[in-house]
C-alpha positions in Angstrom: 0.0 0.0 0.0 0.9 3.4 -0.8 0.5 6.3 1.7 -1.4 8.4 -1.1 -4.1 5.4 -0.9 -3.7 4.9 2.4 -4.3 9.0 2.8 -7.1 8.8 0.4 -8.8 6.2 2.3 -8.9 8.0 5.4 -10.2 11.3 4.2 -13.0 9.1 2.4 -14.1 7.7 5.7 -13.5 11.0 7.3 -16.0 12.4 4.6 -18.4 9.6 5.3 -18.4 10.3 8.9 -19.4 13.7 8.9 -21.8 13.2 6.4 -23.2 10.5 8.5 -23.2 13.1 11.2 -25.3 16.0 8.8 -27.6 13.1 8.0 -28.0 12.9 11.8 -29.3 15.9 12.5 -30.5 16.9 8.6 -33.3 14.6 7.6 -35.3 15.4 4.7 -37.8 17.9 6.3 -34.8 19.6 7.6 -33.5 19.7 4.3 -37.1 20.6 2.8 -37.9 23.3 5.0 -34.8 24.9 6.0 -31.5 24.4 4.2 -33.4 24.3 0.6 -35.0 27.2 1.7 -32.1 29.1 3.5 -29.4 28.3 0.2 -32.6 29.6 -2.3 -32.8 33.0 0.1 -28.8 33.1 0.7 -28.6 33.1 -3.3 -31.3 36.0 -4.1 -29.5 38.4 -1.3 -26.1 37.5 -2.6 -27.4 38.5 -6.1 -28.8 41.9 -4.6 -25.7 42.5 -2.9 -23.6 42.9 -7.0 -26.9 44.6 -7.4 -26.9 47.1 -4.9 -24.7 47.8 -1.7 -26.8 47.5 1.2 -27.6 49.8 3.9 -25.8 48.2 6.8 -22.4 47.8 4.7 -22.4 51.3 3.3 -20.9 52.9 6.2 -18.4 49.9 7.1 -15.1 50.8 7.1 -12.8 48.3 5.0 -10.4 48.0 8.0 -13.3 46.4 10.0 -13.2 43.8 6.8 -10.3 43.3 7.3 -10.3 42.8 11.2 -12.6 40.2 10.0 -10.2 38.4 8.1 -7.8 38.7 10.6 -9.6 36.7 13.0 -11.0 34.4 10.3 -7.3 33.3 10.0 -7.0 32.2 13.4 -9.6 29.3 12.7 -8.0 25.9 10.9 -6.2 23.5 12.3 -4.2 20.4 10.9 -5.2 17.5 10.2 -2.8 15.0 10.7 -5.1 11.7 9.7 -2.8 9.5 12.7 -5.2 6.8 14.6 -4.9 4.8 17.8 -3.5 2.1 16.1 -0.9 3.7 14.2 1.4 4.0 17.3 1.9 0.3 17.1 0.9 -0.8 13.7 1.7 1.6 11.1 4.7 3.4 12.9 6.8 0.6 12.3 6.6 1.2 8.0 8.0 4.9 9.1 8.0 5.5 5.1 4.4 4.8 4.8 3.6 6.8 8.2 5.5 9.8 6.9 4.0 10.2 3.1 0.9 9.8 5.3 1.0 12.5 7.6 2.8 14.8 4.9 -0.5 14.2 2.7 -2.8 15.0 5.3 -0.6 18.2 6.2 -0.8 19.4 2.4 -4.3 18.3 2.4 -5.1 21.0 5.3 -3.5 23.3 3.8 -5.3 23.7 0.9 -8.7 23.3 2.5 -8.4 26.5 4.3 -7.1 28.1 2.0 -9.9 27.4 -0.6 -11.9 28.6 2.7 -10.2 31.4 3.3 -10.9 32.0 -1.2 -14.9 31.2 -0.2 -14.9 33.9 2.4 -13.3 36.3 -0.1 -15.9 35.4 -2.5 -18.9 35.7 -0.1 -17.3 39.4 0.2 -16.7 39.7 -3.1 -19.6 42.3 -4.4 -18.6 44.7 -1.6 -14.7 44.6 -2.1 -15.9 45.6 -6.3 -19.0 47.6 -5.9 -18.4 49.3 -2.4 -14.6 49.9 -2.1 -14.1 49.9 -5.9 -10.7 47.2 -5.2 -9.1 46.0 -8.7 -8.7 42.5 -9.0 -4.7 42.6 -8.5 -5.4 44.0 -5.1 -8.4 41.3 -4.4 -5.5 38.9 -4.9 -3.0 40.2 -2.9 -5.5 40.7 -0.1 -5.8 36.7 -0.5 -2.6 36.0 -0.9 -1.4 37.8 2.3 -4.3 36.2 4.4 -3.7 32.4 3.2 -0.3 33.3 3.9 -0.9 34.5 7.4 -3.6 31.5 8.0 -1.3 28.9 7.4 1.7 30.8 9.3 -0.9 30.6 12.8 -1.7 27.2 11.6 2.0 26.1 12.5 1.8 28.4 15.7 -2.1 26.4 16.6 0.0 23.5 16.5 2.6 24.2 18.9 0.3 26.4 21.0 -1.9 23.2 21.6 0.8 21.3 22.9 1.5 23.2 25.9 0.5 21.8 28.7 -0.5 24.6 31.2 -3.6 26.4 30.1 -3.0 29.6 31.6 0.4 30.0 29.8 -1.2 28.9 26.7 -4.2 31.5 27.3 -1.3 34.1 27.8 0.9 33.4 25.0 -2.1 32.7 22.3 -3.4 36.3 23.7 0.1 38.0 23.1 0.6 36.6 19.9 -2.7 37.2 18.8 -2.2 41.0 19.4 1.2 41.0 18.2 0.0 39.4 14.9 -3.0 42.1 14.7 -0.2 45.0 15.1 1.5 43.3 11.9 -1.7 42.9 10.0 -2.7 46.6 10.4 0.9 47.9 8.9 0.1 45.5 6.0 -3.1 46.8 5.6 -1.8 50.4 5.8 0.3 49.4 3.0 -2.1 47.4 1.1 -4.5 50.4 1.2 -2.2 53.0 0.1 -1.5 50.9 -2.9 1.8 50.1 -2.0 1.5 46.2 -2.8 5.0 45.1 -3.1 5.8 45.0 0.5 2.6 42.9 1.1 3.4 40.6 -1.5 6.8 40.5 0.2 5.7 40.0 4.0 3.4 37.3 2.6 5.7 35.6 1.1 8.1 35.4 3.9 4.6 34.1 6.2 4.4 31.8 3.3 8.5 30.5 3.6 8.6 30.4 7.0 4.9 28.4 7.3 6.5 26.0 4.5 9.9 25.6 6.2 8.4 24.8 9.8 5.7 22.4 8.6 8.3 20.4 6.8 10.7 20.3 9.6 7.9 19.2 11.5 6.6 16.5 9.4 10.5 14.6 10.1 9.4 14.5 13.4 7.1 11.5 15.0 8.0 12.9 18.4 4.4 14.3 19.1 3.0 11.2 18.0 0.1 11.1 20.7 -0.6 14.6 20.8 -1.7 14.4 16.9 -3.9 11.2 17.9 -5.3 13.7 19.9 -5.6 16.5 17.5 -6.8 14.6 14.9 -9.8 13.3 17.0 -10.5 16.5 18.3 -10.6 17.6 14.4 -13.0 14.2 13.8 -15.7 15.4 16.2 -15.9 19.3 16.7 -19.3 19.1 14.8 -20.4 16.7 17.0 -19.3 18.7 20.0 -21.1 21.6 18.1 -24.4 19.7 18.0 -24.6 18.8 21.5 -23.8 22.7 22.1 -26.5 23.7 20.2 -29.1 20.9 21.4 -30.1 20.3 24.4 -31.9 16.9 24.5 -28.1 16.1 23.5 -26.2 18.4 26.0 -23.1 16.4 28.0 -22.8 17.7 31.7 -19.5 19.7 31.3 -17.0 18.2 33.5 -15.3 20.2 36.2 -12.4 20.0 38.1 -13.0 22.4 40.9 -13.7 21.4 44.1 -16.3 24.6 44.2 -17.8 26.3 41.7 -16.9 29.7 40.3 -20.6 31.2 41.2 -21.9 30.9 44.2 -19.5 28.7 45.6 -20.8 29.5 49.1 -24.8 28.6 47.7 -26.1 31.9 48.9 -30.1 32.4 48.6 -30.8 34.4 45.6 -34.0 34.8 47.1 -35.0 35.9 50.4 -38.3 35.0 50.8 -38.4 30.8 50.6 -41.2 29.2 49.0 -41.4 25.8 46.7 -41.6 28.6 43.8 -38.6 30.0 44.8 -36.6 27.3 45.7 -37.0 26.0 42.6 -36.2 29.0 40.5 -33.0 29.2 42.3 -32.0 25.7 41.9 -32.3 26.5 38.0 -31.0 29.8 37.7 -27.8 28.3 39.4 -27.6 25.4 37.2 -28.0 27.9 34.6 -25.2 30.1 35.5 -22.8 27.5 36.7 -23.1 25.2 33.4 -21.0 26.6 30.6 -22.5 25.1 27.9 -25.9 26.5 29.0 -24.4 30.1 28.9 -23.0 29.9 25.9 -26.1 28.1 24.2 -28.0 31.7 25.4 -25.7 33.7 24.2 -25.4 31.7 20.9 -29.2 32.1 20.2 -28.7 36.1 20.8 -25.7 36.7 19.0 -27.1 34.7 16.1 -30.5 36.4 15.6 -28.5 39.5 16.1 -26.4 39.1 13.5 -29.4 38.3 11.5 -31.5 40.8 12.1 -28.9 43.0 11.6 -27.0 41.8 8.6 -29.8 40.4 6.3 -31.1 43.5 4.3 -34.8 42.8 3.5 -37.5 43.9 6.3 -39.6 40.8 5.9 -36.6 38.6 6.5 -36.0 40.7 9.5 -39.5 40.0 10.9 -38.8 36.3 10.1 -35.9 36.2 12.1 -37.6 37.8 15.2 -39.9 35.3 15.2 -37.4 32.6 15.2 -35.7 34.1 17.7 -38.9 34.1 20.3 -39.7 30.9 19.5 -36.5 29.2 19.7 -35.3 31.0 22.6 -38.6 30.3 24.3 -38.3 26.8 23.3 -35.1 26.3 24.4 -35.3 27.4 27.7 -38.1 25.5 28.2 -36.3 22.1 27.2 -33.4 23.3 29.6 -35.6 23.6 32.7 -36.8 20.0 32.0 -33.4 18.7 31.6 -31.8 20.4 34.5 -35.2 19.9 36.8 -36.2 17.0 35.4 -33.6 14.7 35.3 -33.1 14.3 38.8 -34.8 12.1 40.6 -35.2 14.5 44.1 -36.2 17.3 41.9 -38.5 15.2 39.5 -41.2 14.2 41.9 -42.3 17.9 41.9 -43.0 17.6 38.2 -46.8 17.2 38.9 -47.3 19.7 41.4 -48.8 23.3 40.6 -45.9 24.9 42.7 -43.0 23.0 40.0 -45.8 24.4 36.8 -45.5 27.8 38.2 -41.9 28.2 39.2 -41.6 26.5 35.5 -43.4 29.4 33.9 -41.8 32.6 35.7 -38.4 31.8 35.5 -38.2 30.7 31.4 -40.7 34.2 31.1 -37.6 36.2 33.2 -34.7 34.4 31.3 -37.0 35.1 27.7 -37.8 38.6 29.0 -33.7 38.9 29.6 -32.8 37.5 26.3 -35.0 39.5 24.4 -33.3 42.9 26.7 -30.2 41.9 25.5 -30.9 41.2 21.8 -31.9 45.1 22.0 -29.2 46.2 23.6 -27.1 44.1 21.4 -28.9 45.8 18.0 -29.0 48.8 19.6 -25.0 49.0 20.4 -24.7 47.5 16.7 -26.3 50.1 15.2 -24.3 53.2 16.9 -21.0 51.6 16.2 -22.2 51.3 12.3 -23.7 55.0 12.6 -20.6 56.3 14.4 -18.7 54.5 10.6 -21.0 56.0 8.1 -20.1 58.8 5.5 -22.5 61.5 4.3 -21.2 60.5 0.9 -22.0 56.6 1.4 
């Protein structure tokens, strides 16, 4: 066996598995009703976008497009494509173990950089019709970014294998700033005009990237590590789905010994009741779980964007709705799987007391979410106010 077939038999049943994990979760009145739909609508606004520029991107500064980009960059990792059983099996043909891994490497590569192209080309009407950009500039502003996503591809890598998380917070912060400072002296060369010097800086992101990745593929040194990596690569979606579900939500586990809030359990509410005692056993739940939080949030920040974003009033009104009745929804299924899956809590579930404690604390959490989605659009549309140009 070769380690191009070998290669290419992985990726197929990589490919198979996370189709098998869309087919999970995207049956056919999924497909029918909202990705049909949602590709049909994403098609017609994209088309009115080389039409017209819309409102909301009028007054956007291209250095926030930019920013964009920038932290577009820092998403990709590698694929390496080693198993379990590779330590003991294939290891030993180290010629066959290498081409593999060096396929897998080049493979990655080129996948994000055809995403980072796709990004560009979602973009694409506002860069020609809103900033006027020639095409030689479009492709030096893709050059230098598929440079600089593979060059923090190669730092991901050896950011990842350091073992103490607040050093690797620290680091990945500093570098991530330090990086931005670089980006914004390209881009105030790339704006002026002055496209050399990107060309060059990208292609000394793109020698250095190049130089380190095949230095590192001599190496089988880090041999569990990529195990890891790669199966951390094989099931982010899944991880994804049981973020955004919550009839498939894992309890996230912790290794304090207290929590971060209320460590002490403090009463939130002074007066005691059966009502209240259960509203505070959720709302802690709530606040202590991190995949709840961020599931809120998620839904917010989403709709947001959506609302915001997505030109056409009656799309707008559409998105509302969804918003109220997902988030409704949602909070809803998370009191009965916080409440209701324990047993001292669940024998509660058929008194009036447990219906009523129910039905004031997902109202206050709605009430709150849809007081933050305003604040959110509110704050959103200030900052792209505070951008605009009379001449827009």
């Amino acid at each position: 066996m070769k380690s191009n077939s070998l290669f290419l038999r992985r990726l197929i049943n990589s490919w198979s598995y996370q189709l098998g994990i869309f087919r999970s979760i995207a049956d056919w009145t999924i497909m029918v009703y909202l990705i049909v739909p949602g590709t049909v609508i994403f098609g017609m606004i994209y088309r009115s976008w080389w039409l017209e520029t819309p409102e909301w991107m009028a007054g956007l500064p291209l250095f926030l497009l930019f920013f964009l980009f920038y932290i577009f960059s820092w998403m990709g990792n590698f694929r390496p494509f080693v198993l379990e059983a590779d330590k003991v099996f294939l290891v030993k043909n180290k010629t066959l173990f290498m081409g593999m891994r060096k396929c897998g490497f080049v493979y990655s590569l080129f996948f994000q950089a055809i995403g980072t192209a796709a990004m560009i080309a979602v973009f694409l009407p506002f860069l020609k019709n809103r900033y006027l950009l020639e095409w030689n500039q479009i492709a030096v502003f893709l050059l230098f970014f598929i440079s600089l996503k593979w060059s923090i591809m190669i730092v991901s890598y050896f950011l990842k294998r350091i073992e103490g998380k607040l050093k690797r917070y620290v680091i990945t912060f500093a570098l991530f700033v330090l990086l931005s400072w670089f980006s914004q002296l390209v881009y105030s060369l790339w704006s002026i005009g002055a496209e050399f010097p990107v060309i060059i800086a990208s292609a000394l992101l793109l020698s250095g990237a190049l130089i380190k990745a095949s230095r590192l593929l001599k190496k089988i040194s880090a041999l569990e590590f990529e195990v890891m990596l790669e199966q951390e690569e094989k099931t982010k979606y899944i991880k994804w789905i049981f973020m955004m579900a919550p009839d498939l939500e894992k309890p996230v586990v912790s290794m304090r010994t207290k929590p971060l809030l209320f460590r002490n359990s403090r009463r939130i509410f002074n007066k005691r009741t059966p009502i209240t005692g259960l509203a505070e056993l959720f709302l802690k739940i709530f606040i202590r779980n991190p995949s709840f939080i961020f599931s809120y949030f998620q839904i917010i920040s989403v709709s947001a964007a959506g609302i915001l974003l997505i030109p056409p009033l009656w799309i707008k009104v559409i998105v509302s709705g969804v918003f109220l009745f997902l988030m409704y929804s949602w909070l809803s299924l998370t009191w009965d799987k916080a409440i209701m899956s324990h047993p001292f809590t669940k024998k509660y579930g058929e008194k009036d007391f447990y219906f009523t404690a129910r039905n004031r604390t997902v109202l206050a959490l709605f009430l709150l979410a849809i007081l933050l989605l305003g604040l959110v659009l509110s704050a959103s549309t200030l900052i792209l106010a505070r951008f605009s140009f009379p001449d827009a």
